[in-house]
PyMOL Python script that loads the backbone (N, CA, C, O; Angstrom):
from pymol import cmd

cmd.read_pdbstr("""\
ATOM      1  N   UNK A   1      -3.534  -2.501   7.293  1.00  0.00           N
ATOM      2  CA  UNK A   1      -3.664  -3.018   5.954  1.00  0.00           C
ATOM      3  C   UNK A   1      -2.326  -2.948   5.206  1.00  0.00           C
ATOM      4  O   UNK A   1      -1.985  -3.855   4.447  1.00  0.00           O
ATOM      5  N   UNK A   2      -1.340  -1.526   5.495  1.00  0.00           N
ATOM      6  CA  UNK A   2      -0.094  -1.865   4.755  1.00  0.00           C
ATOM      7  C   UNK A   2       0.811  -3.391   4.920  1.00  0.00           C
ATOM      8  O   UNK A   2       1.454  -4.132   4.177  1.00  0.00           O
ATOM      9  N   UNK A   3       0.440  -3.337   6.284  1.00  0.00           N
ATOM     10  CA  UNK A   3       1.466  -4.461   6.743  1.00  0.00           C
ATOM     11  C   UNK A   3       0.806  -5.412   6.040  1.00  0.00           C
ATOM     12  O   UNK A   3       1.592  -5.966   5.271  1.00  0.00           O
ATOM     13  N   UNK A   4      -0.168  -5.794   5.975  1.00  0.00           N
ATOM     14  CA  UNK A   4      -0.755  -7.293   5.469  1.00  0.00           C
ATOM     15  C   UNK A   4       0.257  -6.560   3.719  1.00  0.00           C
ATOM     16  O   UNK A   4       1.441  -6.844   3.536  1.00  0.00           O
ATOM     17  N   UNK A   5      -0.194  -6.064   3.157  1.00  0.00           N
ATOM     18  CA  UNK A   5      -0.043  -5.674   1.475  1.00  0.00           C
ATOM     19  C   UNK A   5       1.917  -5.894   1.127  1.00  0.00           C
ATOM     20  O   UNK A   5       2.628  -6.361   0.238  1.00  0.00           O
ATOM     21  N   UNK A   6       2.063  -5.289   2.322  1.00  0.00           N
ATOM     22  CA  UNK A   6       3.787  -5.551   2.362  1.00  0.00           C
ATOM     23  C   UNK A   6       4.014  -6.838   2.558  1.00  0.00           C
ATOM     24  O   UNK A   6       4.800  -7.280   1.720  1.00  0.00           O
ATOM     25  N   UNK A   7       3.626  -7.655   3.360  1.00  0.00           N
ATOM     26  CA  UNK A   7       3.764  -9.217   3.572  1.00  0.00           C
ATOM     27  C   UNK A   7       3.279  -9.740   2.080  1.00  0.00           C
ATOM     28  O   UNK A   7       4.010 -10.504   1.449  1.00  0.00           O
ATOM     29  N   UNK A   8       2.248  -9.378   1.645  1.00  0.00           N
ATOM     30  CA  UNK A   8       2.496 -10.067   0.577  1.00  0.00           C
ATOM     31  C   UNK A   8       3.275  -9.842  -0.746  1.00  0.00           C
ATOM     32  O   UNK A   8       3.724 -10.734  -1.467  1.00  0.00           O
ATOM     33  N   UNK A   9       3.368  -8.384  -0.964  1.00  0.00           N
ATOM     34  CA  UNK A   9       4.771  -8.502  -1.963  1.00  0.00           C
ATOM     35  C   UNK A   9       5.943  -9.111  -1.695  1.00  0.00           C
ATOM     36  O   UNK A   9       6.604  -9.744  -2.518  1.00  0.00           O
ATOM     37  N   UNK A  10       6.333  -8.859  -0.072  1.00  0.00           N
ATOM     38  CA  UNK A  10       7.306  -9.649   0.375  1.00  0.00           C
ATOM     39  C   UNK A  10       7.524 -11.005   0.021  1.00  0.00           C
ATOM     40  O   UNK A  10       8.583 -11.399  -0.466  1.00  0.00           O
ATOM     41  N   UNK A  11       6.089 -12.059   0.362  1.00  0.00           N
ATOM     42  CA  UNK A  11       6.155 -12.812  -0.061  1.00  0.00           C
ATOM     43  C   UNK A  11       6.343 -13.484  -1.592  1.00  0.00           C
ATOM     44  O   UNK A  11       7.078 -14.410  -1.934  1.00  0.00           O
ATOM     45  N   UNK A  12       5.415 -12.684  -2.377  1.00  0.00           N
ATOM     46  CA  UNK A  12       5.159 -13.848  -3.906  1.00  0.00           C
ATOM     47  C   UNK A  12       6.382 -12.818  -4.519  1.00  0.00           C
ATOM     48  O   UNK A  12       6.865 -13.343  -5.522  1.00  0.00           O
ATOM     49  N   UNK A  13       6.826 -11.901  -4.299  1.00  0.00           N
ATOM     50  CA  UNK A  13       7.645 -11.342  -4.852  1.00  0.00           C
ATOM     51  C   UNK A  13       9.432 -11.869  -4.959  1.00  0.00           C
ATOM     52  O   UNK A  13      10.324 -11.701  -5.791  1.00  0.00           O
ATOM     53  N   UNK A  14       9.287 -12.803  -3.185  1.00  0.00           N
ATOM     54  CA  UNK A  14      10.649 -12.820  -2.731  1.00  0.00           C
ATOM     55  C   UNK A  14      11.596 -12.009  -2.136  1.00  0.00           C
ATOM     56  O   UNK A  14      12.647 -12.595  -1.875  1.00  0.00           O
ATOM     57  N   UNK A  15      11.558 -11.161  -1.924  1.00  0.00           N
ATOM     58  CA  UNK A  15      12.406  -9.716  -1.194  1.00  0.00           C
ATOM     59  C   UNK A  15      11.526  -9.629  -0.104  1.00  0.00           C
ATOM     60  O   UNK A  15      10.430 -10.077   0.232  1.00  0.00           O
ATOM     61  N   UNK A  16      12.748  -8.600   0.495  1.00  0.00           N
ATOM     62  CA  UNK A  16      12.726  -8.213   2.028  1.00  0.00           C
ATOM     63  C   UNK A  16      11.352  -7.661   2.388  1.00  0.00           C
ATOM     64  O   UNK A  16      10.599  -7.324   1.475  1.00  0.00           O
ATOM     65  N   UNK A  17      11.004  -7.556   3.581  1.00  0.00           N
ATOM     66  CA  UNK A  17       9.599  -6.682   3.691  1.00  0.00           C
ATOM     67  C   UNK A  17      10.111  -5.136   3.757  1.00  0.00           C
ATOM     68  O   UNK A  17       9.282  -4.260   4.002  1.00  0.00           O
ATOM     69  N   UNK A  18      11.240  -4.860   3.576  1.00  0.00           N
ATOM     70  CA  UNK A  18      11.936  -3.007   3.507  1.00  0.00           C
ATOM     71  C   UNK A  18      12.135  -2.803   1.921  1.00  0.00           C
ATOM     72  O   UNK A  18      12.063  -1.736   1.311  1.00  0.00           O
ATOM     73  N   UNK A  19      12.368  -3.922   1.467  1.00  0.00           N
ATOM     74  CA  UNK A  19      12.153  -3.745  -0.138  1.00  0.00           C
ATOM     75  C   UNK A  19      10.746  -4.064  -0.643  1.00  0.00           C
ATOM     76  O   UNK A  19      10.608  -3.774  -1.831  1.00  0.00           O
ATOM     77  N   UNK A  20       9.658  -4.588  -0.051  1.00  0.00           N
ATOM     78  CA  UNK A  20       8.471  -4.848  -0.241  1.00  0.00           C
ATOM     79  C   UNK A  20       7.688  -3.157  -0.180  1.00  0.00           C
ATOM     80  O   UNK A  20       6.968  -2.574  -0.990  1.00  0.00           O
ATOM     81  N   UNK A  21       8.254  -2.746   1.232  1.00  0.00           N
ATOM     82  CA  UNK A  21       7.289  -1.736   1.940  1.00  0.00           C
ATOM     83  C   UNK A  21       8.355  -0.570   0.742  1.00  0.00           C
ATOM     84  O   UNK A  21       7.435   0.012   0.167  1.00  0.00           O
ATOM     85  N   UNK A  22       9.216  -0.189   0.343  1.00  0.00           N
ATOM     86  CA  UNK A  22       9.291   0.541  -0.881  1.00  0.00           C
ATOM     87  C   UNK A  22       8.949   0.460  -1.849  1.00  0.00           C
ATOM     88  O   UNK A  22       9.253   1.435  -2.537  1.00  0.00           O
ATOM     89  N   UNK A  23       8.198  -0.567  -2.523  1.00  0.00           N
ATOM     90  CA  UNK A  23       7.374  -1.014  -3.891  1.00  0.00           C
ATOM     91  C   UNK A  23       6.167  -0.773  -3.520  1.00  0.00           C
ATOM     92  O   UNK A  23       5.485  -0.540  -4.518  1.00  0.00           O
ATOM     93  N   UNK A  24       5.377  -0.697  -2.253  1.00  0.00           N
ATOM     94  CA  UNK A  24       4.217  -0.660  -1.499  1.00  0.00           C
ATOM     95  C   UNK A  24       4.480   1.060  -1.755  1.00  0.00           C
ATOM     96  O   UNK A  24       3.986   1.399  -2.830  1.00  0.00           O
ATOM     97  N   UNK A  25       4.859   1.717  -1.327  1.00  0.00           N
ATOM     98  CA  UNK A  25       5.394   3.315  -1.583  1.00  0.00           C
ATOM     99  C   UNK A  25       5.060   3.675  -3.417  1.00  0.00           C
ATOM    100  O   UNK A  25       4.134   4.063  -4.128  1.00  0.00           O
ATOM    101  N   UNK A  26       5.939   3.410  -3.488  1.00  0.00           N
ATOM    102  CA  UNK A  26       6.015   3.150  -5.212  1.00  0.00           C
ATOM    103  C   UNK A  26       4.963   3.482  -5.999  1.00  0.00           C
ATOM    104  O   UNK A  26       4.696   4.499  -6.639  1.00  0.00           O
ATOM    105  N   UNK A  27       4.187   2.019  -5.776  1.00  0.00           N
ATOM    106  CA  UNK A  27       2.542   2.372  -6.368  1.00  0.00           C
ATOM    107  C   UNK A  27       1.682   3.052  -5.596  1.00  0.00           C
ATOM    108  O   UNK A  27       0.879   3.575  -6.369  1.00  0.00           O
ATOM    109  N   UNK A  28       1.467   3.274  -4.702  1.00  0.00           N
ATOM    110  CA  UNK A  28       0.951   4.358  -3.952  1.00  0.00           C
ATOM    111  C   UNK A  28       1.037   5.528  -4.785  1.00  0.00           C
ATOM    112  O   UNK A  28       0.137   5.891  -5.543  1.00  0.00           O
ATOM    113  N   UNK A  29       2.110   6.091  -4.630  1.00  0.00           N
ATOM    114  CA  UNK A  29       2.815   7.194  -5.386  1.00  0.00           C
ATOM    115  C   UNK A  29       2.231   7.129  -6.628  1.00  0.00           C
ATOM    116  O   UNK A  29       1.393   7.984  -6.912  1.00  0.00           O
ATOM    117  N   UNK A  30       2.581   6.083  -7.597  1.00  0.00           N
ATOM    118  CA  UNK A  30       2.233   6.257  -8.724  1.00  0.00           C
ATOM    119  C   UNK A  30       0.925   6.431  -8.513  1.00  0.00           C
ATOM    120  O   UNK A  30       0.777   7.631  -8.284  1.00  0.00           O
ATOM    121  N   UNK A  31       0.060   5.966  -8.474  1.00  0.00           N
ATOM    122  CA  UNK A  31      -1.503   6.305  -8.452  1.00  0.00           C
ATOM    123  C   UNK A  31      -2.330   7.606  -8.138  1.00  0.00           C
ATOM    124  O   UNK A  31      -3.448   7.900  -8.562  1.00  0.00           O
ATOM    125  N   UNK A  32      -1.243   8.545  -7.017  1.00  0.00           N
ATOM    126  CA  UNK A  32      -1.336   9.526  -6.397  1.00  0.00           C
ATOM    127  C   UNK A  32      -1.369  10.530  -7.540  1.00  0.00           C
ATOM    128  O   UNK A  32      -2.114  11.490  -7.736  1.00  0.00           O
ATOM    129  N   UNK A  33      -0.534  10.124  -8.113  1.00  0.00           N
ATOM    130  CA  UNK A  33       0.036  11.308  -9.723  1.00  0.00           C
ATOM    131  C   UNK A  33      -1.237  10.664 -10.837  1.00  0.00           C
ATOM    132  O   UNK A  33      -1.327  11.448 -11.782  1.00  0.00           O
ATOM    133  N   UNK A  34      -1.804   9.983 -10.924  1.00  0.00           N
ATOM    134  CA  UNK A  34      -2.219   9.603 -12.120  1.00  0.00           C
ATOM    135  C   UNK A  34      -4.258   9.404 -11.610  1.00  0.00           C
ATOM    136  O   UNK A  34      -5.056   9.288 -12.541  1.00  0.00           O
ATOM    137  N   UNK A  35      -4.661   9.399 -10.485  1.00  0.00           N
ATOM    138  CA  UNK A  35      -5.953   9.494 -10.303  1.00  0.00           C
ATOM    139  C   UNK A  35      -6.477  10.760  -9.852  1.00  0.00           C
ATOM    140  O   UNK A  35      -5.620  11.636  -9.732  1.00  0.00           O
ATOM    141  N   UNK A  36      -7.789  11.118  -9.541  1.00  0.00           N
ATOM    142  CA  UNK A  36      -8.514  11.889  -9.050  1.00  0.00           C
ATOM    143  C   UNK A  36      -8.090  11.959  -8.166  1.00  0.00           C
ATOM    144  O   UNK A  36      -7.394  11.019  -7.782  1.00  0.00           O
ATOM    145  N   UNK A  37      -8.259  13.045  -7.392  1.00  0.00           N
ATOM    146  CA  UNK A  37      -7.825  13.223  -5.910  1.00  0.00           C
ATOM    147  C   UNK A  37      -9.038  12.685  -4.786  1.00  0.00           C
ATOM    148  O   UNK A  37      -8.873  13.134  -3.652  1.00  0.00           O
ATOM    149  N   UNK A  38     -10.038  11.923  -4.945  1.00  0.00           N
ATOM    150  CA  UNK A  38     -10.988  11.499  -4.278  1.00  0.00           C
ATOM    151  C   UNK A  38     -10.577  10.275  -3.811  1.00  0.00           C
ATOM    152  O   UNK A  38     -10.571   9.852  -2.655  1.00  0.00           O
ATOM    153  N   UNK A  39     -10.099   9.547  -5.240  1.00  0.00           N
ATOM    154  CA  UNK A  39      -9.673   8.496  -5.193  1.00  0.00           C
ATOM    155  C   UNK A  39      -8.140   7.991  -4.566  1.00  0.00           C
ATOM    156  O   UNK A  39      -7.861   6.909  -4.049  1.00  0.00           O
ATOM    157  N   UNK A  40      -7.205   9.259  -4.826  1.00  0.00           N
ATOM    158  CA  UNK A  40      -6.025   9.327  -4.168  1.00  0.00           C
ATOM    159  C   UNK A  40      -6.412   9.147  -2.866  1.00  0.00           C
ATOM    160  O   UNK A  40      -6.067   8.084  -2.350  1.00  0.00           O
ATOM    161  N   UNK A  41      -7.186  10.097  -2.058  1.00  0.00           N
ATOM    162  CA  UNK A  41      -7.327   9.629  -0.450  1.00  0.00           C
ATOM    163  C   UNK A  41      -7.948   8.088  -0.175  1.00  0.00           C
ATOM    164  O   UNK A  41      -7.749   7.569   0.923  1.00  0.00           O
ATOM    165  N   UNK A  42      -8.754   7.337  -1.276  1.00  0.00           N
ATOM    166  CA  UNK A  42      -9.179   6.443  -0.878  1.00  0.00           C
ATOM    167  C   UNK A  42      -7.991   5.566  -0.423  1.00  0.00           C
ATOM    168  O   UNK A  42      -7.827   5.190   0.738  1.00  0.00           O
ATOM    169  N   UNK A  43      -6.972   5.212  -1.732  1.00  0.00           N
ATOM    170  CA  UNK A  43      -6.461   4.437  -2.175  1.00  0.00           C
ATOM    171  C   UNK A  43      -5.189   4.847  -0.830  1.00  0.00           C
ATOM    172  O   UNK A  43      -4.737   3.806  -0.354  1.00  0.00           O
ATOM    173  N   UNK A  44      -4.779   5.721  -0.394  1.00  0.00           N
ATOM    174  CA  UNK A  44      -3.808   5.949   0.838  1.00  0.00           C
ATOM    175  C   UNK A  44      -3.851   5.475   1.974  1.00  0.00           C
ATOM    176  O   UNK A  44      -2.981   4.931   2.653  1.00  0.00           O
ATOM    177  N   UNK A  45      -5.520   5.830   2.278  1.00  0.00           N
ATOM    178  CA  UNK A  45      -6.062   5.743   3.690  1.00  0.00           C
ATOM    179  C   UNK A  45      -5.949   4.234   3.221  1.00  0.00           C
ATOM    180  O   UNK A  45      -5.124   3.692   3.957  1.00  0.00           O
ATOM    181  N   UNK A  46      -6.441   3.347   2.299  1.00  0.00           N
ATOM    182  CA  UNK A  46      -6.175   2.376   2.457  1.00  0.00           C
ATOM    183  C   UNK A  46      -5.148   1.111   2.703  1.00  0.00           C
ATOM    184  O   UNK A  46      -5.192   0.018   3.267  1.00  0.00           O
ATOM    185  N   UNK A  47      -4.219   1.872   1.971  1.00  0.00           N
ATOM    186  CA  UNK A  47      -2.375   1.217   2.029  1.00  0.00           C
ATOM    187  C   UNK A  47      -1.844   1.440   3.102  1.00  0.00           C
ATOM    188  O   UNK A  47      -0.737   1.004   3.417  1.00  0.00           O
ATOM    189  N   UNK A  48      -2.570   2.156   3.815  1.00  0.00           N
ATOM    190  CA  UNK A  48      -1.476   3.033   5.213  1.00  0.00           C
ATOM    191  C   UNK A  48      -1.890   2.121   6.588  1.00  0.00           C
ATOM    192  O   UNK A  48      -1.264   1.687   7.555  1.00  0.00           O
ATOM    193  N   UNK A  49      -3.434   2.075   6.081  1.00  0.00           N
ATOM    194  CA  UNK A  49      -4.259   1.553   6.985  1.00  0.00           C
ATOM    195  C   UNK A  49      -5.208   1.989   7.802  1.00  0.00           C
ATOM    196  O   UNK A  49      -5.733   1.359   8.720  1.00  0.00           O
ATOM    197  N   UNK A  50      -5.507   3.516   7.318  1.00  0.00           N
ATOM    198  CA  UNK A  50      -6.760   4.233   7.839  1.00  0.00           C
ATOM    199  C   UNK A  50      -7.862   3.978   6.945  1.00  0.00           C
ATOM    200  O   UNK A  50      -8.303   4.737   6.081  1.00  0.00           O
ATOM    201  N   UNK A  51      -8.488   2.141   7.432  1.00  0.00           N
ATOM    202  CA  UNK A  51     -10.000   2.405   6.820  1.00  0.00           C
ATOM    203  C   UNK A  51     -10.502   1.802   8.002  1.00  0.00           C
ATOM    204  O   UNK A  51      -9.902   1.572   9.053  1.00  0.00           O
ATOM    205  N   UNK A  52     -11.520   1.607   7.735  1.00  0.00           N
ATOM    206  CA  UNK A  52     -12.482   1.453   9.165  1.00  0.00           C
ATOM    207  C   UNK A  52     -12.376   0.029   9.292  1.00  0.00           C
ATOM    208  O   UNK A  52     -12.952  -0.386  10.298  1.00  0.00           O
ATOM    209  N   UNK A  53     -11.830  -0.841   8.601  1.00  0.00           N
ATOM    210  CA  UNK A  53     -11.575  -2.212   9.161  1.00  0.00           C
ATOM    211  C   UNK A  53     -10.693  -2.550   9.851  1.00  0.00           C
ATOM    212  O   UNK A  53      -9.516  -2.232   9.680  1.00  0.00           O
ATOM    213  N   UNK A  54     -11.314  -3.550  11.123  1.00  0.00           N
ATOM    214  CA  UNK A  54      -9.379  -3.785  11.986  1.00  0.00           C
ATOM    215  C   UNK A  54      -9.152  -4.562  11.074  1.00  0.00           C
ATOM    216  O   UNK A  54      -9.748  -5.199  10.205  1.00  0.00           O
ATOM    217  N   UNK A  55      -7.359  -4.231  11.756  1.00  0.00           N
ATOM    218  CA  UNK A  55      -6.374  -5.525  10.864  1.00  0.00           C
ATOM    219  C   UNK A  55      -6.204  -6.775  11.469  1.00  0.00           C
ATOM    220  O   UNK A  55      -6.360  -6.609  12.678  1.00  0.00           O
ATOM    221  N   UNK A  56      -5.972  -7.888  11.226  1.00  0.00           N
ATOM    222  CA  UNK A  56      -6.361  -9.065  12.182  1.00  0.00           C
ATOM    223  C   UNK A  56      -4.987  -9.623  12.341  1.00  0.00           C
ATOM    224  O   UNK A  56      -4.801 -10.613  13.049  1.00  0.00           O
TER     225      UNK A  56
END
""", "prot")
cmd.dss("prot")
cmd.show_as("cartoon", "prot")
cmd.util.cbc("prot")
cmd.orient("prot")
């Protein structure tokens, strides 16, 4: 799932996918500091790509 999320900042954003996948970091991070910690693991496992969906 990161990779798809990085392709698309990459894309509509315009920058690199190494400057994508550090803005992908970024808000991660930020969210990490500012939610519940229930929700922090959701929101990780999901950006990283540990949820139970394959990636296609």
């Amino acid at each position: 799932m990161k990779h798809q999320l990085v392709k698309l900042v990459s894309d509509q954003a315009g920058i690199t996918e190494g400057q994508a996948d550090k803005a992908v970091e970024a808000v991660v991070g930020y969210f990490k500091t500012r939610l519940p910690d229930e929700m922090n693991d959701e929101i990780a496992n999901l950006a990283v790509g540990h949820n139970n969906d394959a990636e296609a």
